[in-house]
Structures are given as structure tokens and as C-alpha cells.
C-alpha positions as CSV (number, residue, x, y, z in Angstrom):
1,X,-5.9,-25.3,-16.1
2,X,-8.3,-27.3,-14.2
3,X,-12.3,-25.8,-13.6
4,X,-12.9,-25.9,-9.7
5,X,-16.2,-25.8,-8.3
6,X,-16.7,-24.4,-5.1
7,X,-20.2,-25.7,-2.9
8,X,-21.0,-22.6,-0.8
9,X,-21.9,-23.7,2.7
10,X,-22.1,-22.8,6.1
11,X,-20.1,-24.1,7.1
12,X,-16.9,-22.5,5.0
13,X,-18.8,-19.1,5.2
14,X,-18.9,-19.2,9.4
15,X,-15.2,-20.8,9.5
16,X,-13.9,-17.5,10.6
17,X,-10.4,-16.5,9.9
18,X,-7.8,-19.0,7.7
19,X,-6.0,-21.3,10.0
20,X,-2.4,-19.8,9.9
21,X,-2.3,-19.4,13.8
22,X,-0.3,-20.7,16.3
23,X,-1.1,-24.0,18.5
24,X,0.6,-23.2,21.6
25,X,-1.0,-21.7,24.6
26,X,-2.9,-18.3,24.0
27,X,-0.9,-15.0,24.7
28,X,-3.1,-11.9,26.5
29,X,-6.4,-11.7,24.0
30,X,-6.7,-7.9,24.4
31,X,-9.7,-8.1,21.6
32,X,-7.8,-6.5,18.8
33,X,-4.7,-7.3,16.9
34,X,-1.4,-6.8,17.5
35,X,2.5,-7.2,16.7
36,X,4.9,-8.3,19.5
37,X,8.2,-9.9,19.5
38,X,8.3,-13.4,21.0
39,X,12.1,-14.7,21.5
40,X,13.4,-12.5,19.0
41,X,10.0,-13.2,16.4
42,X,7.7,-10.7,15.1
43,X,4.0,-11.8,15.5
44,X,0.7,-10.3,14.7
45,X,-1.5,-11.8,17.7
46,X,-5.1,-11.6,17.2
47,X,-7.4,-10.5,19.2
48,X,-8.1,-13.9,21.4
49,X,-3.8,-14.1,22.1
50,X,-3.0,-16.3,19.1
51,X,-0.2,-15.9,17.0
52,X,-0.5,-16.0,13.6
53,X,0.9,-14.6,9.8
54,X,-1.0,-12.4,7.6
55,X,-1.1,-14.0,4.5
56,X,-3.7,-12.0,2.3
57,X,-4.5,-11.3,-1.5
58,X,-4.8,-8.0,-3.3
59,X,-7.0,-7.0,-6.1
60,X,-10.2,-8.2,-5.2
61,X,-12.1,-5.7,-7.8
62,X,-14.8,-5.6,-9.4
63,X,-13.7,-4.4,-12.9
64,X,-11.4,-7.5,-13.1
65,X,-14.9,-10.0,-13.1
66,X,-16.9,-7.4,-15.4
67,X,-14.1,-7.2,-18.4
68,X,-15.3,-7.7,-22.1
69,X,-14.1,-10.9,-22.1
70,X,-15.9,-12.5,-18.8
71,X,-18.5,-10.4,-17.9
72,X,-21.5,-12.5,-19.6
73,X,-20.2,-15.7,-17.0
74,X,-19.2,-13.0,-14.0
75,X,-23.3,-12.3,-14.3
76,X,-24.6,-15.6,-15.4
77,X,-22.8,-17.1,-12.3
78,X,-23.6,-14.2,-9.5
79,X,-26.5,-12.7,-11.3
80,X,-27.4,-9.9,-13.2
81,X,-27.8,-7.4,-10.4
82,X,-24.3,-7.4,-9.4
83,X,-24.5,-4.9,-11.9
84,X,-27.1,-1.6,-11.7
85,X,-29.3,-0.2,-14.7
86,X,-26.6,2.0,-15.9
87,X,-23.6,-0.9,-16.2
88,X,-22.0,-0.2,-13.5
89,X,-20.9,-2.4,-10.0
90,X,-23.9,-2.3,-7.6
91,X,-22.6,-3.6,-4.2
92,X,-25.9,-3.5,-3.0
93,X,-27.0,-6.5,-4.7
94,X,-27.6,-10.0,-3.6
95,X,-24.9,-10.6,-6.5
96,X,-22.7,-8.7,-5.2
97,X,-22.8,-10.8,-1.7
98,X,-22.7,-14.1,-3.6
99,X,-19.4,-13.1,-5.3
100,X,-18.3,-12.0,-2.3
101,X,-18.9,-15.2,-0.3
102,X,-17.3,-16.9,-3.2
103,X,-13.9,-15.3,-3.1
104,X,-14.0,-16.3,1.1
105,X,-14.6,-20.0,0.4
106,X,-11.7,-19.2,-2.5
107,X,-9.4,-17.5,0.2
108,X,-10.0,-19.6,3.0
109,X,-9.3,-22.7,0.3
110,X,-6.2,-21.5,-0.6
111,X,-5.0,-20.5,3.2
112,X,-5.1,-16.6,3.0
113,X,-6.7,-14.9,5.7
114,X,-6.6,-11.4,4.9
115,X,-8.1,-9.1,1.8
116,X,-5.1,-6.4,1.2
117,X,-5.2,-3.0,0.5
118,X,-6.5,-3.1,-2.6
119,X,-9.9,-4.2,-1.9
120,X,-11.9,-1.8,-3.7
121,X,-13.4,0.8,-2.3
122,X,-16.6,0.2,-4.3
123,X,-17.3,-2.7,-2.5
124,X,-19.8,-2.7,0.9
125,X,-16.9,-3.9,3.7
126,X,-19.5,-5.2,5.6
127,X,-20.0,-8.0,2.9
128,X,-16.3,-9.2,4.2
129,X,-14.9,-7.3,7.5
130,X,-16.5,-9.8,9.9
131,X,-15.5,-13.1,8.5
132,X,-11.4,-11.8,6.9
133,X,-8.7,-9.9,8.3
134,X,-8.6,-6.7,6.5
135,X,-6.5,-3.6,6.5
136,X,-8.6,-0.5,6.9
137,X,-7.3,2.2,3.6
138,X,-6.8,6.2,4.1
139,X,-7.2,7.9,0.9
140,X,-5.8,11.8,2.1
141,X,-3.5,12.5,-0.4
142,X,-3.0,11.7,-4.0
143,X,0.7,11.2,-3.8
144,X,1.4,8.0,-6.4
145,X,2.4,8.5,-9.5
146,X,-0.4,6.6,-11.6
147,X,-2.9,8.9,-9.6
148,X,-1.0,11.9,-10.6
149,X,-0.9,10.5,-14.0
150,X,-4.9,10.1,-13.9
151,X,-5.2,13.4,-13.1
152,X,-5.4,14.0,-9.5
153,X,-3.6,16.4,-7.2
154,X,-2.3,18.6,-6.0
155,X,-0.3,17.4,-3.1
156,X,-1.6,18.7,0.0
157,X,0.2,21.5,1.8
158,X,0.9,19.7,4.9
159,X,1.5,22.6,7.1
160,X,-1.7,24.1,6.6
161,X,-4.7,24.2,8.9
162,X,-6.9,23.3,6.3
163,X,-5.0,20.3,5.3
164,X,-5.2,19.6,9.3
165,X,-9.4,20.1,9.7
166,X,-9.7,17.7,6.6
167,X,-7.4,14.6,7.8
168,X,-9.3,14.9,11.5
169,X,-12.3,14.7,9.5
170,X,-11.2,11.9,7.3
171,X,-10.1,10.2,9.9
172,X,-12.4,10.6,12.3
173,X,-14.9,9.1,10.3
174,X,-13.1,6.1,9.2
175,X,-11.9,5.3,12.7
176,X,-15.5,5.3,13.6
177,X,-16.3,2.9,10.5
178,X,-13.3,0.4,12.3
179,X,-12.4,0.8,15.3
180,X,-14.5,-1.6,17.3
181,X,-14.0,-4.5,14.5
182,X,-11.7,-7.3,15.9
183,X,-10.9,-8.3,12.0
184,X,-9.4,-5.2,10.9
185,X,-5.7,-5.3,11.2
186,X,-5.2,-1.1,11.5
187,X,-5.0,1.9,9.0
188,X,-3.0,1.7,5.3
189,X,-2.4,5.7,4.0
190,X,-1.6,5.6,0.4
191,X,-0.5,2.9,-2.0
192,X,3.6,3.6,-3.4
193,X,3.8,7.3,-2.5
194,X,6.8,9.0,-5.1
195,X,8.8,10.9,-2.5
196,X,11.2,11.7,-5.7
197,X,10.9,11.4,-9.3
198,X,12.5,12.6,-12.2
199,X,11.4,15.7,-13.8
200,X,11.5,15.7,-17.2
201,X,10.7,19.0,-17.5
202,X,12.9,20.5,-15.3
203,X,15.8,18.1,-14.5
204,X,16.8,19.4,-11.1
205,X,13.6,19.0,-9.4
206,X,13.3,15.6,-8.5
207,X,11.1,16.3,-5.3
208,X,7.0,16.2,-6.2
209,X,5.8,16.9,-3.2
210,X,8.0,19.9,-2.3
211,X,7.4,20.9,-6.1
212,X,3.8,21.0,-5.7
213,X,4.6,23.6,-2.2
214,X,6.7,25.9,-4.4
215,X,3.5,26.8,-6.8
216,X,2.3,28.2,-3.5
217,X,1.5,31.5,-2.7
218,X,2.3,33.9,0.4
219,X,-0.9,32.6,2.3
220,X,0.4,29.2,2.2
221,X,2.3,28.0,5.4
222,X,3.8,25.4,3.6
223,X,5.6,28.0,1.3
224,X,6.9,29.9,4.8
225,X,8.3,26.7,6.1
226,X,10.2,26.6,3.2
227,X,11.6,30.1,3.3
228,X,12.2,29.8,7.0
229,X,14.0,26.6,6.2
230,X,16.4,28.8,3.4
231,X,16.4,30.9,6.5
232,X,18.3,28.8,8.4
233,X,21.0,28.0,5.4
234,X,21.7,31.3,4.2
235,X,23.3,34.3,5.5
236,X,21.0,36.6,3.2
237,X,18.1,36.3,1.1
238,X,19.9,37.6,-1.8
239,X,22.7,34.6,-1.4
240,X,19.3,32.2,-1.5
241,X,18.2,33.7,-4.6
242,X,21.6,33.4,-6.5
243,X,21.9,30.0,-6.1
244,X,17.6,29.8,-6.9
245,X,18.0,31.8,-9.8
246,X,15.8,34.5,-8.3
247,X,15.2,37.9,-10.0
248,X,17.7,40.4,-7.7
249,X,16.9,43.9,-8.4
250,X,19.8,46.1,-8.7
251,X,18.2,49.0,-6.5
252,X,16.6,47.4,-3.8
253,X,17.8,43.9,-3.8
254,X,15.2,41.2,-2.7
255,X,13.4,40.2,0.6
256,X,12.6,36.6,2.1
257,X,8.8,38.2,2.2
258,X,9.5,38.8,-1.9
259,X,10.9,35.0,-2.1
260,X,7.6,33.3,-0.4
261,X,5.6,35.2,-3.5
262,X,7.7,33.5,-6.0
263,X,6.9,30.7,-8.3
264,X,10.0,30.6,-10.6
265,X,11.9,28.2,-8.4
266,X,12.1,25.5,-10.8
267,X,15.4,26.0,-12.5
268,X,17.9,26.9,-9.7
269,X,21.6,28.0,-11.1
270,X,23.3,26.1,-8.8
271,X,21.2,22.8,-8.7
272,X,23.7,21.1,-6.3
273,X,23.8,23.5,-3.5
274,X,20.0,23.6,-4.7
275,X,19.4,19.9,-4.0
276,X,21.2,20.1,-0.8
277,X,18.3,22.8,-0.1
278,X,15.7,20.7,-0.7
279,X,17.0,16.9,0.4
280,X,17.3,18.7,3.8
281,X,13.4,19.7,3.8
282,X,12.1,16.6,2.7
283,X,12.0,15.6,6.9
284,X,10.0,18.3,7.6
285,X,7.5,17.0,5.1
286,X,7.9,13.7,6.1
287,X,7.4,14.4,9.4
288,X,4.7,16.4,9.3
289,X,2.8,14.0,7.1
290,X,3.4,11.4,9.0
291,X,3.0,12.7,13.0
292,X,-0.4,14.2,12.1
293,X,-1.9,11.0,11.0
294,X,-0.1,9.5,14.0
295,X,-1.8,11.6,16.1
296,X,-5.2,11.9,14.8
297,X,-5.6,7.8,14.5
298,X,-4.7,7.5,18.1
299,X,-7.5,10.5,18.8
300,X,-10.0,7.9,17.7
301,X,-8.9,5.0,17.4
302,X,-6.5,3.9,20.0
303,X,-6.5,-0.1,19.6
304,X,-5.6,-0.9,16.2
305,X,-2.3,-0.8,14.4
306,X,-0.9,2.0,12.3
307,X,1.1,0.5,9.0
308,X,1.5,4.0,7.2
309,X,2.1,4.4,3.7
310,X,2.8,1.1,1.5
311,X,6.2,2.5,0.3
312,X,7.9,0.8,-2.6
313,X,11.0,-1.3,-1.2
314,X,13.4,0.7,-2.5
315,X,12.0,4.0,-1.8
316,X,12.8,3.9,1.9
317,X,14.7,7.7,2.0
318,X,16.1,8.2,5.1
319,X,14.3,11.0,5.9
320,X,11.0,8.6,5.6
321,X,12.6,6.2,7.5
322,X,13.4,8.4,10.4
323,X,9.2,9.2,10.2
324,X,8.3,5.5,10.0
325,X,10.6,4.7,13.2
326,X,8.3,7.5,15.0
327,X,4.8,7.3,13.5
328,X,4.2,3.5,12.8
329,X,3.7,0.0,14.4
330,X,4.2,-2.0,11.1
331,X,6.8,-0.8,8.2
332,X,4.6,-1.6,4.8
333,X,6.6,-2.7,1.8
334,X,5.7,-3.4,-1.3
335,X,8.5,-6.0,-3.3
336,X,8.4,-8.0,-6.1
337,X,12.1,-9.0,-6.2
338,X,13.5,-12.8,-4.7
339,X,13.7,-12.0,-1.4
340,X,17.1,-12.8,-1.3
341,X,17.7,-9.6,-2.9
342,X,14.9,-7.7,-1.3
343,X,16.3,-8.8,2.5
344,X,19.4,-6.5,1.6
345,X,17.3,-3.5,1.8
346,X,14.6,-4.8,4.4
347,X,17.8,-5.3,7.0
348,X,18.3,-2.0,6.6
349,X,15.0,-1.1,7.0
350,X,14.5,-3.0,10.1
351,X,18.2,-1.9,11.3
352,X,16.6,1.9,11.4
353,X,13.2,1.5,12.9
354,X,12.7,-1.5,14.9
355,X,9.4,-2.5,13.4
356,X,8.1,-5.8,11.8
357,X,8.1,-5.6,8.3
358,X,5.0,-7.1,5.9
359,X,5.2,-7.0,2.4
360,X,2.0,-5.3,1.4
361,X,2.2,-6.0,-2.7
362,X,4.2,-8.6,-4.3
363,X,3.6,-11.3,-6.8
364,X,5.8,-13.0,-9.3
365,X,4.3,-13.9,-12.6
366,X,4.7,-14.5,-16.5
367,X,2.7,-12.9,-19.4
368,X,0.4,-15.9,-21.4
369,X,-1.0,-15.3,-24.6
370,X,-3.9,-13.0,-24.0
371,X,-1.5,-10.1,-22.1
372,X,0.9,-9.5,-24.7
373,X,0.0,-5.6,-24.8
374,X,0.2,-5.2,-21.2
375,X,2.4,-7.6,-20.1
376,X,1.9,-8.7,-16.4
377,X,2.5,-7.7,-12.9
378,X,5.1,-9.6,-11.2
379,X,7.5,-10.2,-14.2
380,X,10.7,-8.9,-13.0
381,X,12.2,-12.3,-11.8
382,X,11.9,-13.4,-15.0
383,X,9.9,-16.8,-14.1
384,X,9.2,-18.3,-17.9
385,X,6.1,-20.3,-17.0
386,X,3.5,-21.2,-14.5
387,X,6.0,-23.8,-13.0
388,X,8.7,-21.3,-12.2
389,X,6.3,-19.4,-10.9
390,X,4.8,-21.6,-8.4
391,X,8.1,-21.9,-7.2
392,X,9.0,-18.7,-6.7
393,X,5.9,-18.1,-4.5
394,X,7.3,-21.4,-2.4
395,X,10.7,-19.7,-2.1
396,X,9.7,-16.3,-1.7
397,X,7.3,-17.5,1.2
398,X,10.1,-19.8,2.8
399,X,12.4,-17.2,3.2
400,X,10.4,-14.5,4.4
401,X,8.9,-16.8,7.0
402,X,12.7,-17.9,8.1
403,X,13.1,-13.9,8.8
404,X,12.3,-13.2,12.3
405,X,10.9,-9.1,11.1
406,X,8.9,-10.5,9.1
407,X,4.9,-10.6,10.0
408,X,3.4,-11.3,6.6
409,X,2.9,-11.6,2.8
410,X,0.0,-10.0,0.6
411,X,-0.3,-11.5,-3.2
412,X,-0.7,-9.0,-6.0
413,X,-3.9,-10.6,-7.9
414,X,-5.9,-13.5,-7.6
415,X,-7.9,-12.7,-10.9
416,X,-5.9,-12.9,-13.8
417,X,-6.4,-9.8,-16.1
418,X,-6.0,-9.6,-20.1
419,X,-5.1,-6.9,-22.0
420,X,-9.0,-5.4,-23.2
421,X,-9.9,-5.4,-19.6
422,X,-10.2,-1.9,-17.6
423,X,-6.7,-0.3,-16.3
424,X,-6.3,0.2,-12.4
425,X,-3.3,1.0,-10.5
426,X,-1.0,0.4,-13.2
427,X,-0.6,-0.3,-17.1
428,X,0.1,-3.2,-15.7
429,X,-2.1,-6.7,-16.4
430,X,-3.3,-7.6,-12.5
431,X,-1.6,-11.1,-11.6
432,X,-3.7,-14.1,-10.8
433,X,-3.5,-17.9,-9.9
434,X,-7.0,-18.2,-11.3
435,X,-7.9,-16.8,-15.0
436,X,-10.6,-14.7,-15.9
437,X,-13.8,-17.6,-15.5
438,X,-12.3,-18.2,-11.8
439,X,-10.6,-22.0,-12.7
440,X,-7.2,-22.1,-11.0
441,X,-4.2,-22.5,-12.3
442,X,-3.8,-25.7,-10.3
443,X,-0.3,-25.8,-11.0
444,X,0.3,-23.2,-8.8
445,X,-2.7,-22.6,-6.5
446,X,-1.6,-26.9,-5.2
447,X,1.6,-24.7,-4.1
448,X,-0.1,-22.1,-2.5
449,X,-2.6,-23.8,-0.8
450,X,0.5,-26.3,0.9
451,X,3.0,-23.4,1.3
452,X,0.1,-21.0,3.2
453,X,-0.7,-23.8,5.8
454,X,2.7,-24.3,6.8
455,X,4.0,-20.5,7.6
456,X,3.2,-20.6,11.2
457,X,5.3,-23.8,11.7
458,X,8.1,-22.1,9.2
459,X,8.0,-18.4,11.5
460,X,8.3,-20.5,14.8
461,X,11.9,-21.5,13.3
462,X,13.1,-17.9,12.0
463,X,16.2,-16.7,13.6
């Protein structure tokens, strides 16, 4: 590893957006950012007509900078106020902008130009959202998996007018925060929904969300769009509740009304025919989910782009699929394969909605010495040092720019984490091409910085 001092100036802090754009003649500058297809190539075209790749980094959190082991240099360097009297992050701080301005010089140096989705929420965006691209983030549902397993929830019941009058307010409100910056790319929802999971507990349930509807009671309109749906697939009630494993009484048999009130839906006695019941939903849900926010982000915010939920690669249903094709300008991924595996299913993808694809969150990396316990985001190409690694990141980036659907890559990390620091999204160690004091890995940040300058010319060749 090789220490790299950065001289904050001016200069590097007014230098506006990375220069992965385009050198031919400007398209239509409509003042905000857009995707188009140019001779069979998916763009983004900023907001002055240029075409260009979003090439942006993830993680940019605080925690990562105030862990045990480099906290004492994170303040030393930025000062003590990036912290508040009570320990914790204080974005208000003239540390706070300082660290900030240094991770610009350090994306701009390394030929990113956008901060990701997971830019913390803790930070002030107005330390960044004039000089970076940046993806604005929806938070209206706690539908991943490591939020459920922090303890949030429940899902909402999509249906409902309440769940309605909140996203207008949510959004409304966050549109209004965005909608006349010419940096922010458009509106993430939530990071890696689980549209199915297994359930340990009860083995035939593998849908969360419509899980979550079934604890329900008769006031909930999500529970009568379910019922309605059984409706529509059985000739009785009591045939629905035979295959549900519904209590039948013997004198007055049972009622669809009688079937909304129930609870005890989670070990159905014929779980095929069940499953069947419950695959064929899922759109509804889907749909719903994904047409209100649809249609509330164009109520207020009419100009900027709409990339939906960051869905895990190989969590594409069809049923969410048919939703993205409708409700979204830009299908989000999130991969950490070669991409000569992950093209397989992104053809597919692409085949079924006609939208650019960008890969969201993806990294490839290898455990060192100090994240043993945790391991490391990124590992699952099996890279077995920085070299490999590096290389990797040249291929991956080589052959997603030589895919015409393909509009951009965001890196998982830039700030290595070891194993004492605080968890975040995963149990995961955060990736990162510099370690924990901010030297790079130079070994693989000499890639980066080559392979980043070069996508545009790469992207003009895809076919």
C-alpha cells in the first residue's frame, strides 16, 4: 500500500462532474439527465446533451471513518467536530465538509462521477449534490431482509389508503428536496427488496410481503384483495379453505367475510395448489407497489428518472419484471458475479422491459488479515489477492461497457472495513480500494483510475 496525499484546491473542488462524457457534438441539453438510445446504445445524457456513463461508488459512511481502529486519525485529519458532544456524526461541522471535499478530490481522482445509493442518509447532501451525480434514495418500506432482521417492519399494506397519504407525503417532500438539481440522476426505492424467502418456520410460505398481509385483519384492504383474488380461483369459499387448512364448521360451513378475519393461513394442506394461490397475487402487489410510486414521482417531480427498487440480479420474478417494464426508466441491479455470468440473466432482463440496465452494487474483493470474522463483500469470484482483484474490476468494466443496455457501474466500498468496526447493510466487511487511514491500494486503484477514463470510448463500440 502506498500513503496518497491529496492537496485540496479549487480547482479539484469546482471541476464539476468526472470526465467520463462523450466528445462529440452535444445532443438536446434539456437541463436534467436522461437515458436515450443512440444507434442501438443506452446513454445517460446530462443535462447540457452530453453523453456519458455513471460510474459511481457506494458506501460513503460515516461509521466506516469513526471505527475503533481509525477514528483517532478520521478526527486528527478532519477535526474533532466531525463528531458532536455525545460521540456521534455531526454533519453540521466544518469536519464534516472537509471530509466530504476530500472524498470528491478522491472520486474525481479515481474517475467516478457519481455517489450511489448508499450515501448515508446522515450526511447533509448539500455538502455533495452540486458538485457529483447522485441518486436521490426513497426509504417507504422496509422490505430487505437485513432491515427485517434489525427489527423493522411490517411491510406496508399496499392497498390501503393510509399506506397511499404516507408515500404522497414522502414523496412529495423529497421531490421537493430534488427536483430542480441538475446533478441528481432520479429516485432509488429500497436497497435488495426479498420478494420471496424461505420460511423456516413455516416451509410453505415463501412470500414475506404477502405473509405480512395475511396477519391482517377485516379493516385491511389488503386482506380483501386477497380474498377477492381466492374469489376469482374458487368455486366456493369452503373449496378455498380446504386447500388453506381453514376451520369449516360442520353446521354452517364458512364465509369469504369469515376468511378475511382469519390469521391461521400459514400452513395450508395443500401447499401446491396453495403456492399457485399466492405466485398468482404477487403482481397485484407488485404492481400496486410499483404504479403508486410511479405515479406520485411524476405528480412532483416530472424531469428526473425513476430507477425503482435496486433488486438483486437474480431476484428479477416475472411478476416484478412485468412492473419494472411499466413503472421505471432505468432497471437497477445489484451483481457481484463476472459479468459473463451475470449477462445471462441481464439479457433476459433487458429481453422483457426494454430499459437500460446499471448495476447499482457490485464489487469483487478478497478478505486480508484484519476481516477474518466477517469476511468481505465481493468474494464470490473467488479473486485470491489484490491483483486478481484489480483485474476483475478491468474485466468486469470491459464487458459491461461492450453491452449496448448497459448505462453504468456503482462500486460496493471505497473504505475498507475490518471486522471491530460497526455493521451496516450486511454482516458483511464493506469493500474498499483504500484501507481504513484512506492510502490506496495502489495496486488496484492504478486500474481503476485507467479503466474509469476510458468507458465512454469502450460504450461508443458496444454492439
Amino acid at each position: 500500500m502506498k500513503r496518497v496525499l491529496f492537496v485540496l484546491t479549487m480547482a479539484l473542488l469546482a471541476g464539476g462532474i468526472a470526465e467520463t462524457q462523450a466528445e462529440t457534438p452535444p445532443l438536446e441539453a434539456t437541463g436534467f439527465v436522461r437515458v436515450e438510445n443512440i444507434d442501438g446504445v443506452w446513454w445517460f445524457i446530462s443535462p447540457e446533451g452530453e453523453k456519458f456513463i455513471s460510474m459511481g461508488i457506494n458506501h460513503v459512511e460515516p461509521h466506516l471513518w469513526l471505527a475503533p481502529y481509525n477514528k483517532e486519525a478520521t478526527l486528527k485529519r478532519y477535526g474533532a467536530d466531525m463528531v458532536d458532544e455525545n460521540g456521534y456524526f455531526n454533519t453540521d461541522g466544518a469536519a464534516a465538509k472537509k471530509w466530504i471535499d476530500q472524498q470528491l478530490v478522491m472520486t474525481r481522482d479515481l474517475n467516478f462521477n457519481t455517489w450511489g445509493r448508499h450515501t448515508h442518509p446522515e450526511i447533509k447532501p448539500s455538502l455533495y449534490e452540486d458538485q457529483i451525480y447522485y441518486l436521490a434514495s426513497l426509504q417507504t418500506g422496509p422490505l430487505a431482509g437485513w432491515r427485517e432482521r434489525n427489527g423493522e417492519g411490517p411491510r406496508p399494506d399496499v392497498f390501503s389508503v393510509d399506506f397511499y397519504n404516507f408515500l404522497d407525503d414522502r414523496i412529495q417532500n423529497i421531490c421537493a428536496a430534488h427536483r430542480q438539481n441538475k446533478t441528481c440522476l432520479g429516485y432509488l426505492y429500497t436497497d435488495v427488496p426479498s420478494w420471496e424467502q424461505r420460511n423456516a418456520k413455516y416451509p410453505a410460505m415463501k412470500y414475506p410481503w404477502l405473509n405480512a398481509i395475511l396477519t391482517l385483519g377485516e379493516a385491511s384492504p389488503g386482506k380483501w384483495a386477497w380474498v377477492k383474488h381466492l374469489q376469482s380461483r374458487y368455486d366456493s369459499p369452503v373449496e378455498a379453505a380446504q386447500v388453506w387448512g381453514m376451520p369449516i364448521s360442520p353446521t354452517y360451513g364458512i364465509s369469504w367475510y369469515r376468511m378475511v378475519r382469519q390469521v391461521t393461513w400459514f400452513e395450508p394442506v395443500d401447499a401446491k395448489r396453495a403456492d399457485a394461490d399466492m405466485k398468482s397475487f404477487m403482481p397485484q402487489i407488485a404492481d400496486q407497489w410499483y404504479r403508486l410510486h410511479y405515479e406520485l414521482i411524476r405528480k412532483y417531480d416530472p424531469n428526473h428518472l425513476i430507477f425503482g427498487d435496486k433488486n438483486w440480479i437474480t431476484w428479477h420474478y416475472p411478476y416484478v419484471l412485468d412492473a419494472l417494464a411499466k413503472y421505471v426508466d432505468v432497471v437497477s441491479i445489484q451483481a457481484y458475479g463476472r459479468w459473463a455470468d451475470d449477462k445471462k440473466v441481464t439479457d433476459h432482463i433487458f429481453e422483457v422491459t426494454g430499459k437500460p440496465i446499471f448495476n447499482g452494487d457490485g464489487s469483487h474483493g478478497v478478505a486480508n488479515e484484519h476481516q477474518q470474522e466477517y469476511g468481505v463483500k465481493g468474494f464470490r469470484t473467488g479473486a485470491e489477492n489484490i491483483k486478481e482483484v484489480a483485474a476483475l474490476y478491468k474485466e468486469t468494466v470491459e464487458q459491461m461497457m461492450a453491452t449496448p443496455y448497459v448505462v453504468g457501474w456503482h462500486h460496493c466500498g471505497c473504505l475498507q472495513q475490518w471486522d471491530p468496526a460497526e455493521r451496516g447493510d450486511s454482516p458483511k466487511n464493506e469493500n474498499g480500494f483504500m484501507d481504513p487511514f484512506e492510502n490506496y491500494i495502489t495496486e488496484w486503484t492504478d486500474v481503476i483510475r485507467d479503466t474509469n477514463a476510458k468507458v465512454v470510448q469502450l460504450h461508443e463500440k458496444a454492439e
